[in-house]
N, CA, C and O atoms as CSV, one atom per row, in Angstrom:
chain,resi,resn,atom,element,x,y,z
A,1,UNK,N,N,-200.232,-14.204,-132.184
A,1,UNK,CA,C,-199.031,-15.033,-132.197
A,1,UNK,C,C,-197.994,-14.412,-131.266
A,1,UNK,O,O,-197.647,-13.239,-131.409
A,2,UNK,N,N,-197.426,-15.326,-130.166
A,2,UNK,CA,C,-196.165,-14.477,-129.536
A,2,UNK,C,C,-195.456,-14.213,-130.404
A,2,UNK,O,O,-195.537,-14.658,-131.549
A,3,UNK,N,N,-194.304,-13.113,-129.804
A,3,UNK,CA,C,-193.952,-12.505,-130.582
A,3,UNK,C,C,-192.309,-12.688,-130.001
A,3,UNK,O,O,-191.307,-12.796,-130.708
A,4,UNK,N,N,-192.377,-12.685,-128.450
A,4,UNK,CA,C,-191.236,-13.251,-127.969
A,4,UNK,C,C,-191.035,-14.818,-126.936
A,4,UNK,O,O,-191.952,-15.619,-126.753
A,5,UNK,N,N,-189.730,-14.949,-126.413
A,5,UNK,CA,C,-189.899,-16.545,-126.486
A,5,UNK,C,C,-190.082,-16.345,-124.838
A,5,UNK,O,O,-189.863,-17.459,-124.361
A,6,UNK,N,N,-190.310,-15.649,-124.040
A,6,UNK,CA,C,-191.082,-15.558,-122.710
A,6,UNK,C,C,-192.295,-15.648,-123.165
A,6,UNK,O,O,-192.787,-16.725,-122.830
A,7,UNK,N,N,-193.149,-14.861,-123.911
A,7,UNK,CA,C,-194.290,-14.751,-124.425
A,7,UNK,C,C,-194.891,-16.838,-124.497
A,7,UNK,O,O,-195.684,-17.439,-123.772
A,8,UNK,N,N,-193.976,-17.377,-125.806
A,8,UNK,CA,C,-193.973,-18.428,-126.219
A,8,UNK,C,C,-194.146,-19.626,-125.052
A,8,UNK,O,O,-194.885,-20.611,-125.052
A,9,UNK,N,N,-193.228,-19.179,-124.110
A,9,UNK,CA,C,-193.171,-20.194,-122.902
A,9,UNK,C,C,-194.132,-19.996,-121.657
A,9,UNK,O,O,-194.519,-20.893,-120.908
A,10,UNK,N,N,-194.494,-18.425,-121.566
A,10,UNK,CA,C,-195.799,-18.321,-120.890
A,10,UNK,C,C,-197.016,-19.161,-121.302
A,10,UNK,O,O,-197.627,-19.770,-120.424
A,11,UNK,N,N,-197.488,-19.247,-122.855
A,11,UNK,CA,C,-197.970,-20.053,-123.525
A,11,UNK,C,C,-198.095,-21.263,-123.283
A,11,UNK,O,O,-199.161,-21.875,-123.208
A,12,UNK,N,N,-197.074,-21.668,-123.151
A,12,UNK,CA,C,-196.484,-23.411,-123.062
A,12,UNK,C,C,-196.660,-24.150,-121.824
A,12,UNK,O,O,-196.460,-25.358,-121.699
A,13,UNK,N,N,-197.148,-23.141,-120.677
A,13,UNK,CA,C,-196.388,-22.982,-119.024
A,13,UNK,C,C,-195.233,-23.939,-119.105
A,13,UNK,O,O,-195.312,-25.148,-118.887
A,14,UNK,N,N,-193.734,-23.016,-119.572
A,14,UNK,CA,C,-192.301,-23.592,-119.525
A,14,UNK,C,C,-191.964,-22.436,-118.927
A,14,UNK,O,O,-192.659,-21.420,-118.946
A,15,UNK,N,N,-190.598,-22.590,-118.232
A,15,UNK,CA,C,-190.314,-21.597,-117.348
A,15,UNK,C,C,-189.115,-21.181,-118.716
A,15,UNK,O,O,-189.021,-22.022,-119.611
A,16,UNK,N,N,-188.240,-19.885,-118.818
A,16,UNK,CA,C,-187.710,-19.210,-119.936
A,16,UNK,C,C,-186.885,-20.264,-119.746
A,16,UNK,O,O,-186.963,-20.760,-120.870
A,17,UNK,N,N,-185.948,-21.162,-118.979
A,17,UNK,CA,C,-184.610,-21.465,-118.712
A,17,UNK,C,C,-184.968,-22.922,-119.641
A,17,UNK,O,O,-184.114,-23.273,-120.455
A,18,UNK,N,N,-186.065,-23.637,-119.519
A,18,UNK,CA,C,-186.556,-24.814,-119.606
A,18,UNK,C,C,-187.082,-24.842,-121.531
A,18,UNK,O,O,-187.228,-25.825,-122.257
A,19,UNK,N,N,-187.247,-23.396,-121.847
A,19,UNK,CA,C,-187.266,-22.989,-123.314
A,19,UNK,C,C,-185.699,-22.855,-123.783
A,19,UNK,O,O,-185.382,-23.383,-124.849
A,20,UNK,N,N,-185.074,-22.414,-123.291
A,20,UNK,CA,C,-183.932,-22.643,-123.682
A,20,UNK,C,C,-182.753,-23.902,-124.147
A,20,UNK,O,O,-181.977,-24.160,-125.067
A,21,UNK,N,N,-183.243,-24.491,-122.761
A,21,UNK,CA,C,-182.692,-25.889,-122.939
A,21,UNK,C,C,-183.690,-27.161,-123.861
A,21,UNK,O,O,-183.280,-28.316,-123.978
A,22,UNK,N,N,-184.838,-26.752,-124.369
A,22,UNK,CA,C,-185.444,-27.300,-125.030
A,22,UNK,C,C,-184.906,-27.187,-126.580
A,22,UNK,O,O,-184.567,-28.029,-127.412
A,23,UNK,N,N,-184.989,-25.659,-126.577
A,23,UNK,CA,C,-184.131,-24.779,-128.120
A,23,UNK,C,C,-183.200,-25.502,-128.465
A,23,UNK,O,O,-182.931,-25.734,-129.643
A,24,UNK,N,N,-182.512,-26.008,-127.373
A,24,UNK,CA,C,-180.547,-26.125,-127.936
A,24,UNK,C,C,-180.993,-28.118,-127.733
A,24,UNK,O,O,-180.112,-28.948,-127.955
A,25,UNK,N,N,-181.863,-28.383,-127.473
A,25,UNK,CA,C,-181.858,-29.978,-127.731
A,25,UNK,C,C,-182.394,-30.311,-129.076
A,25,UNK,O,O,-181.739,-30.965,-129.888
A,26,UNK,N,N,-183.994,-29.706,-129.386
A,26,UNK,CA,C,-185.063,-29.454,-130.431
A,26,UNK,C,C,-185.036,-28.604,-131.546
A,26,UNK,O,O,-185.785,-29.001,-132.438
A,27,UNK,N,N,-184.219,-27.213,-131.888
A,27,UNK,CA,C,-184.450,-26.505,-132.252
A,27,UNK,C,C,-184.040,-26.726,-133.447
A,27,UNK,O,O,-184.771,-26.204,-134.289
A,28,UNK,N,N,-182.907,-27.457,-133.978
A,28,UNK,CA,C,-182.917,-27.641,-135.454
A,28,UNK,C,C,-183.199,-28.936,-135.980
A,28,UNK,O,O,-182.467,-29.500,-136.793
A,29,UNK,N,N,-184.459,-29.503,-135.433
A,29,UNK,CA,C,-184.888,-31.097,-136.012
A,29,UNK,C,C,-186.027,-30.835,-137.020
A,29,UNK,O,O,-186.641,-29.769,-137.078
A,30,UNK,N,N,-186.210,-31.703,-137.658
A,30,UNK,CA,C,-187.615,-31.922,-138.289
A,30,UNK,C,C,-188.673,-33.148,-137.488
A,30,UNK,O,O,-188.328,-34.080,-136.762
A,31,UNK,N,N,-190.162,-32.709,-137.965
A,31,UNK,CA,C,-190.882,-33.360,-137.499
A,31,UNK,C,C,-190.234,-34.766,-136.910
A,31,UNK,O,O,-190.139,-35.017,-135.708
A,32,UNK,N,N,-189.729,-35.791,-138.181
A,32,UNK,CA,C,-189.891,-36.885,-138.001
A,32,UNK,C,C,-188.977,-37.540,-137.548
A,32,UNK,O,O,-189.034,-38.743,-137.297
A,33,UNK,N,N,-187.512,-36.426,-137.307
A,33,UNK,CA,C,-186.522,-36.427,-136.554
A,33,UNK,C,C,-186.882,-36.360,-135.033
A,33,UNK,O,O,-186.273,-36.845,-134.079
A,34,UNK,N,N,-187.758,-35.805,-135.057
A,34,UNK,CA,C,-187.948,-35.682,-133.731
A,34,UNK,C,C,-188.720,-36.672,-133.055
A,34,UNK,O,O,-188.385,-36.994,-131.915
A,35,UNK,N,N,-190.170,-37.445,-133.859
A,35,UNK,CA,C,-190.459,-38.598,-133.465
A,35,UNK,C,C,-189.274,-40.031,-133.451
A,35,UNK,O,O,-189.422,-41.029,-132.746
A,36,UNK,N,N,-188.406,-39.851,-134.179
A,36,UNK,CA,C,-187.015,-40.468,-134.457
A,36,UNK,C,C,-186.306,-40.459,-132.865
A,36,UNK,O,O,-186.042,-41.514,-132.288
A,37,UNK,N,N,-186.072,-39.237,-132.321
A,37,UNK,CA,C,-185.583,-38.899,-130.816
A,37,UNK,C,C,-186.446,-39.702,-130.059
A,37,UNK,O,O,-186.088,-40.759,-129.541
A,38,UNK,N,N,-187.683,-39.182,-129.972
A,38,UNK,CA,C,-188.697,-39.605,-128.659
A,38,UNK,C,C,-188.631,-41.294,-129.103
A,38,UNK,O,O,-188.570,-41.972,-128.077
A,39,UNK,N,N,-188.628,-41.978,-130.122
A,39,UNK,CA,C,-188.552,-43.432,-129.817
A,39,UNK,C,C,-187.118,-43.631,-129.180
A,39,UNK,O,O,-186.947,-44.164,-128.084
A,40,UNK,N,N,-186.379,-43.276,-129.768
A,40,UNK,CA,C,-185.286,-43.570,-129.202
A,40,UNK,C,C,-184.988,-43.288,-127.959
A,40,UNK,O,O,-184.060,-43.968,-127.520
A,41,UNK,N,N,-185.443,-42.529,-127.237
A,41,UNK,CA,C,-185.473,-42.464,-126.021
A,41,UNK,C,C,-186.192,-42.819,-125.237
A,41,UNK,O,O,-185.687,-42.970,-124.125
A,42,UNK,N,N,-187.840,-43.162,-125.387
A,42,UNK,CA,C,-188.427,-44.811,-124.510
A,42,UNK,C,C,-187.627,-46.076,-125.079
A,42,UNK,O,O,-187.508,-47.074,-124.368
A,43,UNK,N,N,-187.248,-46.043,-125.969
A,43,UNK,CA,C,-186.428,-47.296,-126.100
A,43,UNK,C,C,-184.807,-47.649,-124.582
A,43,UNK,O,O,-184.245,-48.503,-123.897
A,44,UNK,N,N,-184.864,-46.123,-124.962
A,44,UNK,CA,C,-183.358,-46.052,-124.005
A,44,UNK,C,C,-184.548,-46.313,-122.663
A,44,UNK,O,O,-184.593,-47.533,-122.507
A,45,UNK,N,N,-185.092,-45.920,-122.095
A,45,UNK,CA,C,-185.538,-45.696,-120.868
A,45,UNK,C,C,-185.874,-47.246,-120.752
A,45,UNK,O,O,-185.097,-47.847,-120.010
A,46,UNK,N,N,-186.850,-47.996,-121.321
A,46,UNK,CA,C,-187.436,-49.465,-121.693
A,46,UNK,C,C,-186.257,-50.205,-121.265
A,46,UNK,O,O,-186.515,-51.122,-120.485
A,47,UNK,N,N,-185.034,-50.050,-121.568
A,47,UNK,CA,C,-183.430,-51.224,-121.620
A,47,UNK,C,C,-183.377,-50.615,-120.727
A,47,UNK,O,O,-184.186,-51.133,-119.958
A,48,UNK,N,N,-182.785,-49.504,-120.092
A,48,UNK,CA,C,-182.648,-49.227,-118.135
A,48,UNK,C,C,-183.159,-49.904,-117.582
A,48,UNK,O,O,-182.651,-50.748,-116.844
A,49,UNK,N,N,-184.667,-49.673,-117.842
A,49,UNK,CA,C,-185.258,-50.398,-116.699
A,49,UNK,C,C,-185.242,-52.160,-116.598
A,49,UNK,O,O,-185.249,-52.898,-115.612
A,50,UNK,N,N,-185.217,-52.463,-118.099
A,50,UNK,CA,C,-184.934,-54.028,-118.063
A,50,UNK,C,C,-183.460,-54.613,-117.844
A,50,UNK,O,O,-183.280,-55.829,-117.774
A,51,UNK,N,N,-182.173,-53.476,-117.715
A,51,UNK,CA,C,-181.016,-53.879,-117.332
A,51,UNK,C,C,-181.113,-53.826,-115.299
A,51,UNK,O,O,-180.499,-54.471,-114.449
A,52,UNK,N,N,-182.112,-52.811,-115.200
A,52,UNK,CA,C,-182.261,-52.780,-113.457
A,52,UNK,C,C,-182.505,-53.675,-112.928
A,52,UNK,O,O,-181.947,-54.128,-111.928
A,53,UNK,N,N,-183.982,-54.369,-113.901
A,53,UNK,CA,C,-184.591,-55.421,-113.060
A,53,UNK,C,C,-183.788,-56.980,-112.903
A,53,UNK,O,O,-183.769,-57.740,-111.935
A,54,UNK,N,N,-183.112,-57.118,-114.337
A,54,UNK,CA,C,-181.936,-58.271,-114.217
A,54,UNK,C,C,-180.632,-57.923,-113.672
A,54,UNK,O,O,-179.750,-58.743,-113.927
A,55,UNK,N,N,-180.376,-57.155,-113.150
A,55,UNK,CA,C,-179.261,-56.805,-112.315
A,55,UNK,C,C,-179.562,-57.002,-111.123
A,55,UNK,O,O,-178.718,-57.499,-110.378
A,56,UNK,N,N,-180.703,-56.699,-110.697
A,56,UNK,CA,C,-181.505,-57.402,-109.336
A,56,UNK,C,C,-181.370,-58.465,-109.223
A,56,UNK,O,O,-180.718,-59.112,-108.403
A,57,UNK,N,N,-182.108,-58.816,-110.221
A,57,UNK,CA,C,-182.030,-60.649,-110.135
A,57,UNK,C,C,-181.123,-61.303,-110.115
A,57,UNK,O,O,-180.954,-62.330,-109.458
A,58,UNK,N,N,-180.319,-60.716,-110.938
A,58,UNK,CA,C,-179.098,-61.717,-110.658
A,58,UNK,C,C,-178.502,-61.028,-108.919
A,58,UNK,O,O,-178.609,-61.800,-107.966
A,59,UNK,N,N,-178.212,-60.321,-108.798
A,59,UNK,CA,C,-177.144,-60.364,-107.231
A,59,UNK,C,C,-178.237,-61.117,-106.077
A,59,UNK,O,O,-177.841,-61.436,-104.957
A,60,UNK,N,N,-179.642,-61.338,-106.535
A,60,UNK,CA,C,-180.770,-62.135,-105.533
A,60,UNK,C,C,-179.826,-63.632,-105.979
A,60,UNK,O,O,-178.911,-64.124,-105.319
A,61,UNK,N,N,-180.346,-64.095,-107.203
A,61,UNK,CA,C,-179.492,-64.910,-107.341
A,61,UNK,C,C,-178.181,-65.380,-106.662
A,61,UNK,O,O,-178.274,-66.402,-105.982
A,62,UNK,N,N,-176.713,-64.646,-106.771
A,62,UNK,CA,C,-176.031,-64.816,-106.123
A,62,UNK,C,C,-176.033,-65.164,-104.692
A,62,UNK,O,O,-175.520,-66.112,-104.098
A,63,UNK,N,N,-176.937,-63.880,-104.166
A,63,UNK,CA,C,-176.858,-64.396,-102.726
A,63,UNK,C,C,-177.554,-65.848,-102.441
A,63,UNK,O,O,-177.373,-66.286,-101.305
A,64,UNK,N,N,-178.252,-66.565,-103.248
A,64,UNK,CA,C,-179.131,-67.467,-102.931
A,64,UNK,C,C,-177.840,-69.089,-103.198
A,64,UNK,O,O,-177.910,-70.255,-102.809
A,65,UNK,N,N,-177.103,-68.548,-103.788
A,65,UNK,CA,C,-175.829,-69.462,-104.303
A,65,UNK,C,C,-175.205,-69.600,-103.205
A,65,UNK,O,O,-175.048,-70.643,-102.570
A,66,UNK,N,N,-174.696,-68.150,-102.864
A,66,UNK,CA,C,-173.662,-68.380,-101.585
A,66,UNK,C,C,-174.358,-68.660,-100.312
A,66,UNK,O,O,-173.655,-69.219,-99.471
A,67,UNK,N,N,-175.541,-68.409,-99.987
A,67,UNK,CA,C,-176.390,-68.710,-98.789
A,67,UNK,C,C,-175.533,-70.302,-98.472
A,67,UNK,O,O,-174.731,-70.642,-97.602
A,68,UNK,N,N,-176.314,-71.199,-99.932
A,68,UNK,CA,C,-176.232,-72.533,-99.984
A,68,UNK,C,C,-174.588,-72.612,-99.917
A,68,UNK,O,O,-174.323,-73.700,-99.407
A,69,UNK,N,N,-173.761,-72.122,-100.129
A,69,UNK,CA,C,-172.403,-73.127,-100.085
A,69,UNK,C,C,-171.923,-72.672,-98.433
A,69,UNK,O,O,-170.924,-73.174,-97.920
């Protein structure tokens, strides 16, 4: 078992800095808190990308309005 958290992240291949910032996001959740996070965050990522693609569309849109007037 490592014993320290270089050890831990050699393990992991995480670089020490990338264990750290994992620690201070992860480090006091529970399991199902944490599957709780990861949905919530493809959820967040899922609405970006579906606010990108209709934000496209619409300024295509627009221009296709003003073309015509």
């Amino acid at each position: 078992m490592p014993k320290t958290r270089h050890e831990r992240c050699v393990i992991l291949a995480r670089s020490l800095p990338s264990g750290y910032k994992w620690r201070s996001k992860y480090g006091g959740l529970e399991a199902s808190e944490l599957k709780r996070l990861k949905a919530l965050e493809d959820e967040n990522s899922r609405l970006k990308r579906m606010y990108s693609e209709l934000s496209l569309d619409h300024q295509v849109l627009k221009d296709v309005i003003e073309k015509k007037l």
